[in-house]
C-alpha positions in Angstrom: 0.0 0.0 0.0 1.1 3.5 -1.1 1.3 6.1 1.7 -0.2 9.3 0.3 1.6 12.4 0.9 -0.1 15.0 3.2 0.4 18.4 2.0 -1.3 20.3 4.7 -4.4 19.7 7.2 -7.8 21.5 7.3 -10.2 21.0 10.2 -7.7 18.3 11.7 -7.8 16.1 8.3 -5.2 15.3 6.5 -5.1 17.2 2.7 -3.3 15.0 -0.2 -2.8 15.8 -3.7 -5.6 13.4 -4.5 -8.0 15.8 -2.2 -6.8 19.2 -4.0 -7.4 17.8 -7.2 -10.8 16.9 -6.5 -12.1 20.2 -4.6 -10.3 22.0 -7.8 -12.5 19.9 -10.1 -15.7 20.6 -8.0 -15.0 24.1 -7.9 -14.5 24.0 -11.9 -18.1 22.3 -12.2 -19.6 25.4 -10.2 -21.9 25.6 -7.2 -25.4 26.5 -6.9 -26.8 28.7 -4.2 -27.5 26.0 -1.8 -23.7 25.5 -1.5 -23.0 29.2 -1.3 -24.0 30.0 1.6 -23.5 33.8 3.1 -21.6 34.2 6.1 -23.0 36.3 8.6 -20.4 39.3 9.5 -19.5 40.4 13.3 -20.4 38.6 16.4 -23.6 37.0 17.1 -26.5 38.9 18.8 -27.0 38.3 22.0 -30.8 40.2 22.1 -33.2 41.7 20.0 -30.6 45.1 19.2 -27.0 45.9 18.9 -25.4 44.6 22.4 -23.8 47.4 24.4 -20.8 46.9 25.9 -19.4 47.9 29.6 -16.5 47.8 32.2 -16.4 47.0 35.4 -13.4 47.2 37.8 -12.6 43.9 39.2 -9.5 43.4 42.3 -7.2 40.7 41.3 -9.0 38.3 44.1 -12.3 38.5 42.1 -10.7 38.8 38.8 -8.7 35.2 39.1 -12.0 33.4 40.7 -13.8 34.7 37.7 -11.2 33.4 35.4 -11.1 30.5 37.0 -14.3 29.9 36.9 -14.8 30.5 33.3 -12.2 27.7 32.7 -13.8 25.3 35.3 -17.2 25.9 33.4 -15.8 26.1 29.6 -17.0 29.3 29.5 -15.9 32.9 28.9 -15.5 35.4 31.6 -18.1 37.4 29.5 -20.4 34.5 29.8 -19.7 34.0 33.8 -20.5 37.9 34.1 -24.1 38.0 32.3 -25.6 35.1 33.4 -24.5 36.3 37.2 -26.1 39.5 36.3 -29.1 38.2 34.8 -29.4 35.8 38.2 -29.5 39.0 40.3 -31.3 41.5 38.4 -34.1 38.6 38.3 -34.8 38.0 42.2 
């Protein structure tokens, strides 16, 4: 058995000649507009409107939990912020 030679890797798999060659003659044959899909630009909304951004002045004490947190929870410290807010604007 040959070993095929990997020239690069895209999404963690391997990419061989054999690969290129057939994505160039795919792309030759044309896509419709079920395959071109538009990518949305910019972040995702988190609401009905544009989100607004704030700062808030954390001591190192609070700023390590939080980041530690965030880590524990596979989360970002964005994430560990407005959920805590939403918990306490809500009771």
């Amino acid at each position: 058995m040959t070993k095929k030679k990997v020239l690069g890797v895209s999404g963690g798999q391997p990419i061989t000649q054999s690969d290129i060659e057939r994505m160039a003659d795919e792309a030759e044959r044309g896509y419709g507009d079920a395959q071109l899909r538009r990518a949305g630009r910019g972040r995702p909304s988190l609401g009905d409107g544009p989100a607004r951004a704030i700062q808030a002045r954390l001591d190192p004490q609070l700023h390590a939990a939080l980041e530690q947190r965030a880590k524990a929870d596979h989360k970002t410290s964005s994430e560990i912020v407005r959920e805590a807010l939403h918990e306490y604007l809500s009771a």
